[in-house]
DSSP file (Angstrom, degrees, kcal/mol; ACC not computed):
  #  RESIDUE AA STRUCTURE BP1 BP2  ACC     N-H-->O    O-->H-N    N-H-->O    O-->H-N    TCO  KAPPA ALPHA  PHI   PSI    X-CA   Y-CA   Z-CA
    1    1 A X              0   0    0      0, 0.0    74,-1.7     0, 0.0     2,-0.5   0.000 360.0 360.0 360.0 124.7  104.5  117.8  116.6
    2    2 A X        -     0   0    0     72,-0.2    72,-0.2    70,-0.1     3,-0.0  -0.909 360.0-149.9 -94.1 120.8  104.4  114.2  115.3
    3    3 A X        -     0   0    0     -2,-0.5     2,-0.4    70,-0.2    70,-0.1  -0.021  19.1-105.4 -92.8 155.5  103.1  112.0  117.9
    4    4 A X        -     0   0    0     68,-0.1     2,-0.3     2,-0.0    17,-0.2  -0.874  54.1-170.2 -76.0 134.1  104.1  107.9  118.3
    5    5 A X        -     0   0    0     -2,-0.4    66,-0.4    66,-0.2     2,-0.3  -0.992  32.4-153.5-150.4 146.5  101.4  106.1  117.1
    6    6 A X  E     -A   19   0A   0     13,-1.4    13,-2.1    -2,-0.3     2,-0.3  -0.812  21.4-154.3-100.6 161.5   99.8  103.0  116.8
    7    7 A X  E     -A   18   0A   0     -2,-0.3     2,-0.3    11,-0.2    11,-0.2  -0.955  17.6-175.3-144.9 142.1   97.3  101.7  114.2
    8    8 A X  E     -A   17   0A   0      9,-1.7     9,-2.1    -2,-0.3     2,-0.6  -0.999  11.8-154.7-130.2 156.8   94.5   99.4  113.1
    9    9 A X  E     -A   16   0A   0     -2,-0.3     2,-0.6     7,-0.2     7,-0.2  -0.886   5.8-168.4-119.0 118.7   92.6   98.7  109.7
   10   10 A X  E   > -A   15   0A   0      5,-4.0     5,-3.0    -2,-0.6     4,-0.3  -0.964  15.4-174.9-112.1 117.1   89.0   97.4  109.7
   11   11 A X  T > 5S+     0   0    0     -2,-0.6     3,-2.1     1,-0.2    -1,-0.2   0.952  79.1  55.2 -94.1 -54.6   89.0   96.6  105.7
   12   12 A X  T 3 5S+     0   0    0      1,-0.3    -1,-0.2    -3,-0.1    -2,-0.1   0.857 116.5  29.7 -59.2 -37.3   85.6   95.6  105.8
   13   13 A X  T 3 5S-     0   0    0      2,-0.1    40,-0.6     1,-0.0    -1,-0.3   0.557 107.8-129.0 -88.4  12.6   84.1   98.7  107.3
   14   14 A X  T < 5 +     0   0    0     -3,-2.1    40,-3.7    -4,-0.3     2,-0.4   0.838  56.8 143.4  69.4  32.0   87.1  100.6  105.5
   15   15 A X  E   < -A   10   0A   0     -5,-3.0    -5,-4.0    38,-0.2     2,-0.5  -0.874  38.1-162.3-125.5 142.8   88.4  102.6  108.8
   16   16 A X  E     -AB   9  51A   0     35,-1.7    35,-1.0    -2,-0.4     2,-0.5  -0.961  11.6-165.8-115.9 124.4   92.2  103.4  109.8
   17   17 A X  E     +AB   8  50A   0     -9,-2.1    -9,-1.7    -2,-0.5     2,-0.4  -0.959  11.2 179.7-111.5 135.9   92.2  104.4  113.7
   18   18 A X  E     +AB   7  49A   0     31,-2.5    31,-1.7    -2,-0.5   -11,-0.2  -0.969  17.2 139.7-121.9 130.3   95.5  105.9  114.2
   19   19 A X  E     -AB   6  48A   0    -13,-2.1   -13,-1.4    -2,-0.4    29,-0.3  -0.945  46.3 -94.3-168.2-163.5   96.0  107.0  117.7
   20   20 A X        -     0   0    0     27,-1.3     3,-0.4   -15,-0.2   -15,-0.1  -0.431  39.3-108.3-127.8 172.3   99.0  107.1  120.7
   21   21 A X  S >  S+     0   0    0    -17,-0.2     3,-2.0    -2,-0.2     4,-0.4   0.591 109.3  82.0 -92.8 -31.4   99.4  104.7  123.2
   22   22 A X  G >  S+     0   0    0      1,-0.3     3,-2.6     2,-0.2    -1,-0.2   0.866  74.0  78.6 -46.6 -31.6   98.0  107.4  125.9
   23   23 A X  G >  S+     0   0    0     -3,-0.4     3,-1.6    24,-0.3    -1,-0.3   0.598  71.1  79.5 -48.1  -1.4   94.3  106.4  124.8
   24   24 A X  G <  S+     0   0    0     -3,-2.0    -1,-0.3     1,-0.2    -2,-0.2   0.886  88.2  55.9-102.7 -47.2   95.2  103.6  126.9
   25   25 A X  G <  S-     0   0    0     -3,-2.6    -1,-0.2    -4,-0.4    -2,-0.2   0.437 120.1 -84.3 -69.8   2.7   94.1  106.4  129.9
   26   26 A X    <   -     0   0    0     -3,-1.6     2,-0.3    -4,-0.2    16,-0.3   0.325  32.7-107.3 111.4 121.7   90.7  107.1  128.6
   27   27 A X        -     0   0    0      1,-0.2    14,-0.2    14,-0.1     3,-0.1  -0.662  12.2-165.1-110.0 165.9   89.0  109.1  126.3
   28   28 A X        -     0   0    0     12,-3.6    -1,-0.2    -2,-0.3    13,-0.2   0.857  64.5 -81.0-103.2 -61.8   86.6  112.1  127.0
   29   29 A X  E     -C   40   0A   0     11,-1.0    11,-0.7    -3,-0.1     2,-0.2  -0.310  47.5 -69.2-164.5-114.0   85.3  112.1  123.9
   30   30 A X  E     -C   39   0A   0      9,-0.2     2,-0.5    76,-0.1     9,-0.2  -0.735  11.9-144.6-163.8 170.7   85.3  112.9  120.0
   31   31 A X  E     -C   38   0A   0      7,-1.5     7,-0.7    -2,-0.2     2,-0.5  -0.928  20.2-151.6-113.0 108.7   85.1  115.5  117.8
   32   32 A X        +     0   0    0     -2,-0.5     2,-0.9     5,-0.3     5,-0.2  -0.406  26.6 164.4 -92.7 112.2   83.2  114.2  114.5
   33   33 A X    >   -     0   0    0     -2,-0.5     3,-4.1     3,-0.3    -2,-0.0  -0.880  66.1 -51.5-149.2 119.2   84.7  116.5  111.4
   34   34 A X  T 3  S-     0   0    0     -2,-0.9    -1,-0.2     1,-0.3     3,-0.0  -0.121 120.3 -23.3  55.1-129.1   83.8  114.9  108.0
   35   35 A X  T 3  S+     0   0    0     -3,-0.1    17,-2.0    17,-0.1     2,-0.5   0.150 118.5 104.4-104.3  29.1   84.8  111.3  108.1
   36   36 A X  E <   - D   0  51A   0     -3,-4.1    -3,-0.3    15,-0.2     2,-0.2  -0.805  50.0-169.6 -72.6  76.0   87.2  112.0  110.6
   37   37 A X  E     - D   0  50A   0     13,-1.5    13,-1.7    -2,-0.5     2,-0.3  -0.643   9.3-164.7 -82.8 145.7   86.6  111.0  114.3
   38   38 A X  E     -CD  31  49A   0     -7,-0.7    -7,-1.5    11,-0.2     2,-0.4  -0.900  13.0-138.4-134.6 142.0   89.0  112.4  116.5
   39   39 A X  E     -CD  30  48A   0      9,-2.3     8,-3.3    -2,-0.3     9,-1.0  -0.887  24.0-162.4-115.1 135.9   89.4  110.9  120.2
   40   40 A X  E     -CD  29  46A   0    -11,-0.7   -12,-3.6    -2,-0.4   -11,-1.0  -0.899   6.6-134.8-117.9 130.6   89.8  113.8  122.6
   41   41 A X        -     0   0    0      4,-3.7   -14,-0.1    -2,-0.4   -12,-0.1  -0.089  38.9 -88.1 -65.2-174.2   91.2  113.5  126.3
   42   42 A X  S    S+     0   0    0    -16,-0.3    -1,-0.1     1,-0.2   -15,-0.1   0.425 129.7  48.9 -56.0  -9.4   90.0  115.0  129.4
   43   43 A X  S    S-     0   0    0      2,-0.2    -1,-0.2     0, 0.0     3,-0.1   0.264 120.9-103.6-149.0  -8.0   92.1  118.0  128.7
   44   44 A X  S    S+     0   0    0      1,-0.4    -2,-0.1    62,-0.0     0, 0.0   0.295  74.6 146.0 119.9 -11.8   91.0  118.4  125.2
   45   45 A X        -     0   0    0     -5,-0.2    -4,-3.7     1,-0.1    -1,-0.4  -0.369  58.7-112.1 -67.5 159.6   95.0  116.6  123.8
   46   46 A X  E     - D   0  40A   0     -6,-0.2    -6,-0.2     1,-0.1     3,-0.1  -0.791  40.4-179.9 -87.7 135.1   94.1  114.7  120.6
   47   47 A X  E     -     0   0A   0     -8,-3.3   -27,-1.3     1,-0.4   -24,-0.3   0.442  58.2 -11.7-119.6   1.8   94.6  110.9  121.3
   48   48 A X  E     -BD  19  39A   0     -9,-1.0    -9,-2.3   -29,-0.3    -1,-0.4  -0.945  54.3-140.0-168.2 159.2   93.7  109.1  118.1
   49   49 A X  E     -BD  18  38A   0    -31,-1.7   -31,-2.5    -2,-0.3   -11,-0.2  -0.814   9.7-155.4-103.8 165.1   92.1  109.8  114.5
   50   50 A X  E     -BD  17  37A   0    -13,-1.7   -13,-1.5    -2,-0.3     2,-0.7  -0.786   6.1-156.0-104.0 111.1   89.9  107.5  112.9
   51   51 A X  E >   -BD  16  36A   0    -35,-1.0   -35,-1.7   -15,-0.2     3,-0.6  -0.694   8.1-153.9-121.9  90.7   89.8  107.9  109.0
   52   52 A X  T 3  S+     0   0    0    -17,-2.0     5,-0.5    -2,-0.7   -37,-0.1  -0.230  85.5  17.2 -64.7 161.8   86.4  106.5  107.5
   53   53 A X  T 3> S+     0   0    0    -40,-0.6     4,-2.4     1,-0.1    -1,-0.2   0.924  78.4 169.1  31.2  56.4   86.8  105.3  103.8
   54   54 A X  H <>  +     0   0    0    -40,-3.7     4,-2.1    -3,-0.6     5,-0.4   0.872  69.9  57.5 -67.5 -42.9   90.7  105.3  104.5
   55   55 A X  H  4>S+     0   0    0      2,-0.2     5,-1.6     3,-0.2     4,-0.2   0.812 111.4  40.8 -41.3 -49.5   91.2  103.3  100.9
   56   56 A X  H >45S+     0   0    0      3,-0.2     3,-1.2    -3,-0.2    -2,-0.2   0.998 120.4  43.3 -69.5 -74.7   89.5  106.1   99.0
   57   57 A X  H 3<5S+     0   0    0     -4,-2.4    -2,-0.2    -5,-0.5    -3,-0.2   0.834 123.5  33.0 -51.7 -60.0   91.2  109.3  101.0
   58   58 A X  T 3<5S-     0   0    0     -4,-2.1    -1,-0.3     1,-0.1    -3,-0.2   0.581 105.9-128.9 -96.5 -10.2   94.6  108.1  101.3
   59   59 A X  T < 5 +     0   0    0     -3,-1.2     2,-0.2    -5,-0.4    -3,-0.2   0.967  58.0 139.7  59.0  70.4   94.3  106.5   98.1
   60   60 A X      < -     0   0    0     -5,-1.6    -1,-0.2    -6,-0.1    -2,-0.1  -0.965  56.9-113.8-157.3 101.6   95.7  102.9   99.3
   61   61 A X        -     0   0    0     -2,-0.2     0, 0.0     3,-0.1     0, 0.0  -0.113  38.8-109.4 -52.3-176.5   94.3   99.5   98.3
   62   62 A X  S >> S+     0   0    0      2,-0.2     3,-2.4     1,-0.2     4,-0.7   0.978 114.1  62.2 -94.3 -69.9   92.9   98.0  101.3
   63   63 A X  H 3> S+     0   0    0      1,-0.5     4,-0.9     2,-0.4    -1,-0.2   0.397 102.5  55.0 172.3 -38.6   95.7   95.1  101.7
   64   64 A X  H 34 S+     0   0    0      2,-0.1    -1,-0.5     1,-0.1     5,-0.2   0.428 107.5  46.2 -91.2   4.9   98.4   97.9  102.2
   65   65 A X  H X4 S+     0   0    0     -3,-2.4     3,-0.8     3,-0.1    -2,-0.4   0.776 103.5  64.6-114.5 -48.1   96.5   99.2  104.7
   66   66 A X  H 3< S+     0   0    0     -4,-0.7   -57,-0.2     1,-0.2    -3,-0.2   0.889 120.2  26.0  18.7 -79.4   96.2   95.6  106.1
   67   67 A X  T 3< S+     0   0    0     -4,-0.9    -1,-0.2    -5,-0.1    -2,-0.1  -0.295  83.6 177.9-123.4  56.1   99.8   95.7  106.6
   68   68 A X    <   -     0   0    0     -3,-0.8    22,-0.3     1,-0.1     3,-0.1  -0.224  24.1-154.7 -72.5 133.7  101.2   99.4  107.0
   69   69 A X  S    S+     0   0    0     20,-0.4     2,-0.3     1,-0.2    21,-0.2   0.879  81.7  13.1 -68.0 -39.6  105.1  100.0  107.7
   70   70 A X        -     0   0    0     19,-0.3    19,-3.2     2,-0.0     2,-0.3  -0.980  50.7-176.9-109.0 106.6  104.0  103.1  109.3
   71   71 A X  E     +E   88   0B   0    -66,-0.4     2,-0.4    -2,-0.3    17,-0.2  -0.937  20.1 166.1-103.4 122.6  101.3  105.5  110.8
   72   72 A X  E     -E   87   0B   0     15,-4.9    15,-1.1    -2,-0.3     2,-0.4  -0.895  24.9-148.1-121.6 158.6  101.7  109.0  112.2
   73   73 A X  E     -E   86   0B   0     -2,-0.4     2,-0.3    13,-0.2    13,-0.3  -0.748   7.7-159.1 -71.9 145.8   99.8  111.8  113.2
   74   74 A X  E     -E   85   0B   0     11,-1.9    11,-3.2    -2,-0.4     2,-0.3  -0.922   9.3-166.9-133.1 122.4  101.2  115.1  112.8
   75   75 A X  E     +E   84   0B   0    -74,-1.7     2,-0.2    -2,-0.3     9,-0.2  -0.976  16.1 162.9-129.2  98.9   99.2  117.9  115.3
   76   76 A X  E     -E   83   0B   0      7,-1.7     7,-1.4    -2,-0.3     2,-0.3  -0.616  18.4-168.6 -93.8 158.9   99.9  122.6  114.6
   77   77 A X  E     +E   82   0B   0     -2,-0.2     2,-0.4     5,-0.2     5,-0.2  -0.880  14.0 171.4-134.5 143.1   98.0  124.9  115.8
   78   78 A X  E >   -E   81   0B   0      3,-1.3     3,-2.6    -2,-0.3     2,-0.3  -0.974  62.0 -35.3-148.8 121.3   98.9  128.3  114.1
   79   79 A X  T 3  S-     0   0    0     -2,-0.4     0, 0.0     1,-0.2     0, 0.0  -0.401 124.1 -28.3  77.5-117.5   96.7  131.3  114.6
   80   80 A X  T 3  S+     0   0    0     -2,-0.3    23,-6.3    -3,-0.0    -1,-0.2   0.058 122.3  91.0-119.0   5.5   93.0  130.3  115.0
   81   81 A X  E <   -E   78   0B   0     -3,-2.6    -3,-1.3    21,-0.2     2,-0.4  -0.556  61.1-153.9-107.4 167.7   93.6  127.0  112.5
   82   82 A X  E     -E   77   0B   0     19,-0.4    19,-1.6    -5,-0.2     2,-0.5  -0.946  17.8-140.3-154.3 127.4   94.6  123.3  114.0
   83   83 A X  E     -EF  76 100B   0     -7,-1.4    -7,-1.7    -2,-0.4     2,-0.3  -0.784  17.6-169.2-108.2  78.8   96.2  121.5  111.7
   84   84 A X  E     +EF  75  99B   0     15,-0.8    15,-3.9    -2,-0.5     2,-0.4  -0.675  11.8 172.1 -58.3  94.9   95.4  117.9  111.5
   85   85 A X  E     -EF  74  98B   0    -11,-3.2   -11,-1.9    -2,-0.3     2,-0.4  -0.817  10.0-171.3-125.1 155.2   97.9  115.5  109.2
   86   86 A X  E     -EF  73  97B   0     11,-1.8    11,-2.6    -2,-0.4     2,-0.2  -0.906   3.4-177.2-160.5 114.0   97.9  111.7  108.9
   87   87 A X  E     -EF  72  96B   0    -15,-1.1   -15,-4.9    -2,-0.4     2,-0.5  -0.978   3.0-178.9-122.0 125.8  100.7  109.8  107.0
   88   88 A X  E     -EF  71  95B   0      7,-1.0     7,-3.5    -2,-0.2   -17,-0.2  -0.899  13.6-166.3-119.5 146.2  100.6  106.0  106.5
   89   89 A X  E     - F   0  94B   0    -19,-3.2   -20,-0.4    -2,-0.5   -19,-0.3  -0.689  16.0-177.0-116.9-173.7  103.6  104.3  104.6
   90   90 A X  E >   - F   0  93B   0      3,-0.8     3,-0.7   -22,-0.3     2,-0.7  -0.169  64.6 -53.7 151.1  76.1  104.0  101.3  103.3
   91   91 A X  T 3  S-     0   0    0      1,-0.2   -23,-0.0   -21,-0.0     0, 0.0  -0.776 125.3 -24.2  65.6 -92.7  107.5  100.3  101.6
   92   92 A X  T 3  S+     0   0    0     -2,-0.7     2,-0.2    -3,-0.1    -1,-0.2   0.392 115.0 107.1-128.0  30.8  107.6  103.3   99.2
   93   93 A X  E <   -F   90   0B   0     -3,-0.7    -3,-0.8   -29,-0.1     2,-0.2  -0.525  49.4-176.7 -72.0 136.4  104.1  104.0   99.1
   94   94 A X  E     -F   89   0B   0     -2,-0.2     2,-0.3    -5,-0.2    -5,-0.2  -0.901   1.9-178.0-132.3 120.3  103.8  107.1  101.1
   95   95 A X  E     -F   88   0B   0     -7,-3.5    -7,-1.0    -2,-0.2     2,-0.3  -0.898   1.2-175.1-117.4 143.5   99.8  108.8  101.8
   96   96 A X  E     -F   87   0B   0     -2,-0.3    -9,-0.3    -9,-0.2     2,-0.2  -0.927  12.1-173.7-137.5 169.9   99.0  111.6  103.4
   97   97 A X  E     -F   86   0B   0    -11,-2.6   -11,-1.8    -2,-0.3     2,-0.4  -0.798   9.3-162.9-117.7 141.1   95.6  113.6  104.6
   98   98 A X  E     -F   85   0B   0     -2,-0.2     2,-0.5   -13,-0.2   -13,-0.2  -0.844   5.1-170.8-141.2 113.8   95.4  116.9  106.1
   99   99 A X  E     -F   84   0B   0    -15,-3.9   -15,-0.8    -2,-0.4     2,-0.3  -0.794   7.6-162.8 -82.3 140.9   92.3  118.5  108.1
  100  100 A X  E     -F   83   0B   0     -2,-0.5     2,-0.4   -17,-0.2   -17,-0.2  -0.882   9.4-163.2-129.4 104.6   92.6  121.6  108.9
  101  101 A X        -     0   0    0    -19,-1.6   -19,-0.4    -2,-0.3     2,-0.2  -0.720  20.6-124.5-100.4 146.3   90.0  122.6  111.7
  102  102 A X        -     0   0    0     -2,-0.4   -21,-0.2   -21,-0.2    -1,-0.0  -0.631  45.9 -89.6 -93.4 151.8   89.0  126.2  112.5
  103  103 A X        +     0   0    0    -23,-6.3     2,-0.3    -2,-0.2    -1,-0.1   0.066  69.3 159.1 -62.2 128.0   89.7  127.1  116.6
  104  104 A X        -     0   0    0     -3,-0.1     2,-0.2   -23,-0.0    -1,-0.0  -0.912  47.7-100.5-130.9 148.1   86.2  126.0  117.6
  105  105 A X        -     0   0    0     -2,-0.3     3,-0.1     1,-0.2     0, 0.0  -0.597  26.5-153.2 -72.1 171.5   85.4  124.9  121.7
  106  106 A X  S    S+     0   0    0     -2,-0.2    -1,-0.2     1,-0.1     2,-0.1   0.865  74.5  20.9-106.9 -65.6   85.4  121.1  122.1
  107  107 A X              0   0    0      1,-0.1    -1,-0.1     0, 0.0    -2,-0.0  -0.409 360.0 360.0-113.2 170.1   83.1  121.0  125.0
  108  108 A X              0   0    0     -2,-0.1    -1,-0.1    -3,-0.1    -3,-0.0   0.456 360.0 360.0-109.7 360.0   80.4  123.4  126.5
């Protein structure tokens, strides 16, 4: 399912936060996976990613990232896997990432 999303770029510390407009209701917490932070509701839905070294992964000077036409999330779950994708555009620059996490609990 690809989510509406909004986005910001901090070029000096080099982080893309991607996330839905629902964060606006509060985050539980987040789930730490590589350089990925992921902002989790009360109920465990994903409400934003953040992408550390976003320049490097997505392989995007900083300055296109600055000023993105686009950001989406894209959120599977198939089997025991959770399928985490993040695509930023920019005119006809197109990047994506994919995490793929295995089905893990969130909270204790």
């Amino acid at each position: 399912m690809e989510k509406e999303t909004k986005f910001d770029y901090d070029s000096e510390l080099d982080i893309l936060h991607v996330y839905t407009s629902e964060i606006d209701s509060g985050i539980k917490g987040n789930l730490t996976y590589g350089n990925f932070n992921i902002d989790i509701r009360e109920d465990g839905k994903i409400l934003g990613i953040e992408l550390e070294g976003a320049s490097s992964f997505l392989k995007m000077d900083q300055e296109k990232l600055l000023n993105l036409d686009k950001a989406m999330i894209v959120i599977k779950k198939t089997g025991n896997i959770l399928f985490i994708g993040l695509t930023v555009i920019k005119g006809q620059v197109n990047s994506t990432i994919q995490l793929n996490i295995p089905n893990q609990p969130i909270y204790n």
